[in-house]
VMD Tcl script that draws the C-alpha trace (Angstrom):
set ca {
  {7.63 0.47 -13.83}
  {10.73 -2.00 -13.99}
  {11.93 -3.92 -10.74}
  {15.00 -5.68 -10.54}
  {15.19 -8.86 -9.14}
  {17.48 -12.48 -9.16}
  {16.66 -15.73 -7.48}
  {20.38 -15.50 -6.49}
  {19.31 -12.93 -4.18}
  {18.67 -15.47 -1.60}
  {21.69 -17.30 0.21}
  {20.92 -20.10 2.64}
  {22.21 -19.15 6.34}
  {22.51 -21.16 9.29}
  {19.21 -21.32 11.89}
  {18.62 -18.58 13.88}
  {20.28 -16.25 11.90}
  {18.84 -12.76 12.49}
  {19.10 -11.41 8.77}
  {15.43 -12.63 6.96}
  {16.83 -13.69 3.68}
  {13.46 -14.78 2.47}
  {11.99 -11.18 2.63}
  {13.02 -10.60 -1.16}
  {11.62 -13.80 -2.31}
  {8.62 -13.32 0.24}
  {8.17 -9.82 -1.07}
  {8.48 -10.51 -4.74}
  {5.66 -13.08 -4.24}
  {3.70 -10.85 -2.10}
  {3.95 -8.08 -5.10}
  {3.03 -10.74 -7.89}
  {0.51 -12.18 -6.46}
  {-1.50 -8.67 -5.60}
  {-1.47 -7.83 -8.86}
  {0.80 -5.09 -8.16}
  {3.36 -5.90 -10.29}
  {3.06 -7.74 -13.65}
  {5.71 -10.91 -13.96}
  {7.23 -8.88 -17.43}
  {7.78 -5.95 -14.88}
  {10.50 -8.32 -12.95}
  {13.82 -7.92 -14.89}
  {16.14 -10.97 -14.04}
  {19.82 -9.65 -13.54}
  {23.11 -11.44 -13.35}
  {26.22 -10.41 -11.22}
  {27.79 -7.17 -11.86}
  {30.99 -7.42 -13.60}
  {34.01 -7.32 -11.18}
  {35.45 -4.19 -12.63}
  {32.32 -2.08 -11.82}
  {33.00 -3.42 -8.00}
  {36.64 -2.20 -8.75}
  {35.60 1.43 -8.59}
  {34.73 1.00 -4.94}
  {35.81 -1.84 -3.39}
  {39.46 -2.82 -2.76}
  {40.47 -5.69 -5.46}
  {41.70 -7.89 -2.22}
  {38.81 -7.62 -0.42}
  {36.75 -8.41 -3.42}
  {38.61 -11.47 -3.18}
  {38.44 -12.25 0.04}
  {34.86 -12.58 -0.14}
  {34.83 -14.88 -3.37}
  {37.70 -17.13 -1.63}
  {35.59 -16.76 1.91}
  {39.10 -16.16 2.92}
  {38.05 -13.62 5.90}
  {39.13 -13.94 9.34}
  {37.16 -14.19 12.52}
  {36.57 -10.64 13.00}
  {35.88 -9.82 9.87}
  {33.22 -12.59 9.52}
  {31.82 -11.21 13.02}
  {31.41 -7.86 11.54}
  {30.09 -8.44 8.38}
  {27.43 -11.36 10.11}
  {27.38 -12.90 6.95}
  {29.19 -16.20 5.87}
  {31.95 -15.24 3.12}
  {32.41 -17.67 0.24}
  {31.47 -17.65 -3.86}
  {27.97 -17.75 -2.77}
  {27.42 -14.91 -0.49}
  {30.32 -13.26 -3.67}
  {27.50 -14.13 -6.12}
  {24.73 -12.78 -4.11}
  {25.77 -9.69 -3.47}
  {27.46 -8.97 -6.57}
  {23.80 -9.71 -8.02}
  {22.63 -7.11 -5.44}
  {24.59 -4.23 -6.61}
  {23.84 -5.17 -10.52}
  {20.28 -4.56 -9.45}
  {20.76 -1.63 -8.16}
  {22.72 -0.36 -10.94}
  {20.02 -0.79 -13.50}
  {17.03 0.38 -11.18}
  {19.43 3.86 -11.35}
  {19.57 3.41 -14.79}
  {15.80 2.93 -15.09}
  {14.80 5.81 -13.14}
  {17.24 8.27 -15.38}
  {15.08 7.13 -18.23}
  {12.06 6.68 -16.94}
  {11.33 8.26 -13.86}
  {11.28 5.71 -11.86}
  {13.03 2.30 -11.13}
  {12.94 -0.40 -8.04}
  {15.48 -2.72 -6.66}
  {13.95 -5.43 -5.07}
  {16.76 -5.58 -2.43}
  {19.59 -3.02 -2.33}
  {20.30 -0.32 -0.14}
  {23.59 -2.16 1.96}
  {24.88 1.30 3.12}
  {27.10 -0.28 5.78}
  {30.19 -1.82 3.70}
  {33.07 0.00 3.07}
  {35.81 -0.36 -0.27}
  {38.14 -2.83 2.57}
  {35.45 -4.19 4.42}
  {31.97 -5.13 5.42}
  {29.72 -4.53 8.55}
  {26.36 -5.09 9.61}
  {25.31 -7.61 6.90}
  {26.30 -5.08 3.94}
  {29.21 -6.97 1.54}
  {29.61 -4.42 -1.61}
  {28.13 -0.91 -1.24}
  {25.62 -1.29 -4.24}
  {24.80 2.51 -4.10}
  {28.26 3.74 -4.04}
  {29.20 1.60 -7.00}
  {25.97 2.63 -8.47}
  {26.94 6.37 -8.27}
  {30.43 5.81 -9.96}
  {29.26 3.47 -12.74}
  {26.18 6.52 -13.31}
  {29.46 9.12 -12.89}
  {31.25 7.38 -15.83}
  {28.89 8.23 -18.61}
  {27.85 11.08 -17.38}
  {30.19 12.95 -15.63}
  {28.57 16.06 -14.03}
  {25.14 14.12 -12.90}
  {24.38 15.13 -9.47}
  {22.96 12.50 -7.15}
  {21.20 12.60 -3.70}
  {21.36 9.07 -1.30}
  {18.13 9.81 0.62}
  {18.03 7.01 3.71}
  {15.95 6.54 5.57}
  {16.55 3.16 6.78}
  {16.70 3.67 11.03}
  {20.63 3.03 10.68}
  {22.69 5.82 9.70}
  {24.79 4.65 6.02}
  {28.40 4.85 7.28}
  {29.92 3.29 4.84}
  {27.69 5.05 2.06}
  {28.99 8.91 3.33}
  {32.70 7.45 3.86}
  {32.61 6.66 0.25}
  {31.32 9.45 -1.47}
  {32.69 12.07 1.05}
  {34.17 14.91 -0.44}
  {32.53 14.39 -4.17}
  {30.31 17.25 -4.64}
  {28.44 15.92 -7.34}
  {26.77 13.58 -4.64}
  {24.62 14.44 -1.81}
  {24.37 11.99 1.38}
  {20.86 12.53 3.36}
  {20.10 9.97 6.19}
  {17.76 10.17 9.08}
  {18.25 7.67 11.82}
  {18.35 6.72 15.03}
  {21.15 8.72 16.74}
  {22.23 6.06 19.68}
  {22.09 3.19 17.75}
  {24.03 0.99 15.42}
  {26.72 1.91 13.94}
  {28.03 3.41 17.26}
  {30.50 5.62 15.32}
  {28.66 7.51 12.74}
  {30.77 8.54 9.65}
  {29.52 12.18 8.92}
  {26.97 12.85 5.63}
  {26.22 15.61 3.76}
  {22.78 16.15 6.50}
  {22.56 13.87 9.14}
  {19.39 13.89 10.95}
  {19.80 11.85 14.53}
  {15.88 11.08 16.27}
  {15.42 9.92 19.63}
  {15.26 6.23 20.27}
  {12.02 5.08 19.85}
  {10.78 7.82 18.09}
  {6.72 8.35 17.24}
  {5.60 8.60 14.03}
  {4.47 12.28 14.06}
  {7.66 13.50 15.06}
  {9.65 11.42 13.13}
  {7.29 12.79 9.75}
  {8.34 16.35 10.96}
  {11.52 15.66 10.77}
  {11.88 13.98 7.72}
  {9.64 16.11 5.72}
  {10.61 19.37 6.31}
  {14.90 18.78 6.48}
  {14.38 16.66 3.38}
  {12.77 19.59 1.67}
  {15.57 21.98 2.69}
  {18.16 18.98 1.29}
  {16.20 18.72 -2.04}
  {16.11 22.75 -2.17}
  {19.68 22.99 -2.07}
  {21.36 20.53 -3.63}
  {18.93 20.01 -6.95}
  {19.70 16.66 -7.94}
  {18.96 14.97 -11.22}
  {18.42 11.54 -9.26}
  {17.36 10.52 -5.88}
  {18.72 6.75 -4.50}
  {16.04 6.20 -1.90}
  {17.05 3.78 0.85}
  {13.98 3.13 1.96}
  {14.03 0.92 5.26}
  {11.77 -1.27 6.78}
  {13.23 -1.22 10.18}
  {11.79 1.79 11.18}
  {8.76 -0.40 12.19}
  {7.73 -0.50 16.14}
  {8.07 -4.00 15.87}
  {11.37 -4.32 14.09}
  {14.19 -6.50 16.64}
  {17.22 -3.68 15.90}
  {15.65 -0.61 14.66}
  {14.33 1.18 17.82}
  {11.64 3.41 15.52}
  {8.20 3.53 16.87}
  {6.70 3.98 13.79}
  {3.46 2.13 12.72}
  {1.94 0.75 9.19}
  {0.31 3.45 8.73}
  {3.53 6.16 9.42}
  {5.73 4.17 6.90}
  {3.05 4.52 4.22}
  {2.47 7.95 5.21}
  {6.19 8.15 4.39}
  {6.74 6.47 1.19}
  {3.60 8.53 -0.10}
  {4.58 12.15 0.92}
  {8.10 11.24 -0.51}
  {7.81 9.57 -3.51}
  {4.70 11.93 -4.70}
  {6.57 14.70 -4.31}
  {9.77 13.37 -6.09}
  {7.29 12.06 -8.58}
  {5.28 15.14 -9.02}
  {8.44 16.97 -9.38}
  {9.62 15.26 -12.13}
  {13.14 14.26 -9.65}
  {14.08 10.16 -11.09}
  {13.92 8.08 -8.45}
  {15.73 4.68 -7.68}
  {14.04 2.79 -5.07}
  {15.78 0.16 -2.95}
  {14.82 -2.19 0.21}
  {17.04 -1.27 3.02}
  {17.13 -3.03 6.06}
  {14.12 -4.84 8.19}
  {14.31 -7.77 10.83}
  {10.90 -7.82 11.98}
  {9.37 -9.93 15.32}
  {6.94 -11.07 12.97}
  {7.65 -13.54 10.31}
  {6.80 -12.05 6.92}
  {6.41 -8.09 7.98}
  {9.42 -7.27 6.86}
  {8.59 -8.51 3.30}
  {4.95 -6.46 3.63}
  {6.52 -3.47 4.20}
  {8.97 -3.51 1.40}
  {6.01 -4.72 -0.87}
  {3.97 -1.28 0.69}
  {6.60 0.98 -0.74}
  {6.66 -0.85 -3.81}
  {3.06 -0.53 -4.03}
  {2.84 2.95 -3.16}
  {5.93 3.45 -5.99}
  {3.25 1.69 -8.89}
  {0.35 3.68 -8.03}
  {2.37 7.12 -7.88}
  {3.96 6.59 -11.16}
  {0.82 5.13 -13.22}
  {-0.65 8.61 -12.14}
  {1.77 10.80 -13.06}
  {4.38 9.14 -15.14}
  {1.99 6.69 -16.55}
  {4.99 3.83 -15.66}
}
mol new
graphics top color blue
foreach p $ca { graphics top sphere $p radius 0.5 }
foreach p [lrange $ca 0 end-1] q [lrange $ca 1 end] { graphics top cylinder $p $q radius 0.2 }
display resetview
């Protein structure tokens, strides 16, 4: 099973700042040394290339965030300090992303260990999310083969605005998300199946819920690839999530899911999603649990 991965990945932000930009390094470390990955499963990427971003983002705000040339309310709602660095970062991001599709077309399976920023949009960012790495994804997997169909399953407690305002109206691509209904982003941008909970949702319900509209999504739509947005915010103890799920939900979750894309021979591209946990490190142990989970399914039945 290949997981891709860059030391870029982490940018250095000012104290206090609520985004945990350790988790992927924490995580990675976490995954290595487990034994649950092997280090020659960790691919090492590089940046995309700019004119893969092209085919989603706008070429001035591209710009804008390699010149940190944004103004004050931009930089307030993207929460992230522009500038070369945070342009190399999350350039790196999306390249991940874009081979973990690539992966999972050929092999079944494939694992960004980051990804999933479903809140930026081609002219700007929100919520921490710079270049939507799924979007761009999509559209790179679109240009080699045209008629591919691909379903964004996320299930990250934020609903992926700027995911379903990019790939509205294509309907080669499918946009599932199940979230929190009165909670960030305030104005929802409408997907393909949007499934709202109730703040502070319990773990049985929110299983329900998942499981069986997923199954209708998946039964209608057919895709020949599945970019899961997997979330780790969905925890009870996550600081913006409002979930009341537990350890034992989430890997509930990532099991029932990813066996039965697995099992059903559907490729699957697996990427982080959001987390800010009250608890130093939890948000890295949860990503590593999917991870996990994602190894052990596909040594049984893919033999990855």
């Amino acid at each position: 099973m290949r997981c891709f991965y860059s030391q870029d990945l982490e940018l250095e932000l000012p104290p206090g700042h609520p985004f945990p930009m350790d988790k992927f390094r924490v995580a990675r470390e976490m995954l290595l040394a487990n034994g649950i990955l092997r280090p020659e499963e960790i691919v090492e990427v590089r940046a995309a290339d700019p004119h893969r971003l092209k085919r989603v983002h706008d070429p001035g705000y591209i710009g804008k965030i390699r010149s940190g040339a944004l103004d004050r309310k931009e930089l307030m709602q993207l929460g992230l300090p522009a500038g070369p660095r945070l342009y190399a970062r999350s350039a790196t991001e999306v390249e991940a992303t874009r081979r973990a599709c690539h992966a999972a077309l050929a092999e079944g399976i494939g694992v960004c260990l980051a990804g999933g920023t479903h809140h930026a949009f081609p002219g700007h960012g929100e919520g921490y999310c710079v270049f939507n790495d799924v979007a761009v994804a999509i559209r790179d997997l679109q240009e080699a083969r045209p008629g591919i169909r691909v379903m964004v399953v996320d299930t990250d407690a934020h609903q992926g605005n700027g995911t379903a305002a990019i790939l509205a109206g294509d309907p080669r691509v499918f946009t599932y998300s199940i979230h929190v209904g009165r909670n960030y982003p305030t104005r929802k941008t409408p997907g393909s199946m949007d499934v709202e909970t109730v703040r502070y949702v319990e773990g049985p319900m929110y299983l329900r819920q998942l499981f069986d509209t997923l199954a209708n999504a998946l039964e209608s739509f057919v895709p020949d690839l599945v970019v899961w947005i997997s979330g780790a915010d969905n925890h009870r103890n996550d600081r913006f999530g409002q979930m009341h799920l537990s350890l034992r939900d989430l890997r509930r979750r990532d099991e029932v899911l990813l066996g039965a894309l697995i099992r059903n021979r559907i490729p699957v591209a697996i990427l982080y999603g959001g987390g800010y946990n009250r608890h130093p490190g939890f948000t890295a142990k949860i990503h590593r649990n999917t991870v996990a989970t994602a190894k052990q399914l596909a040594a049984r039945h893919l033999g990855a």
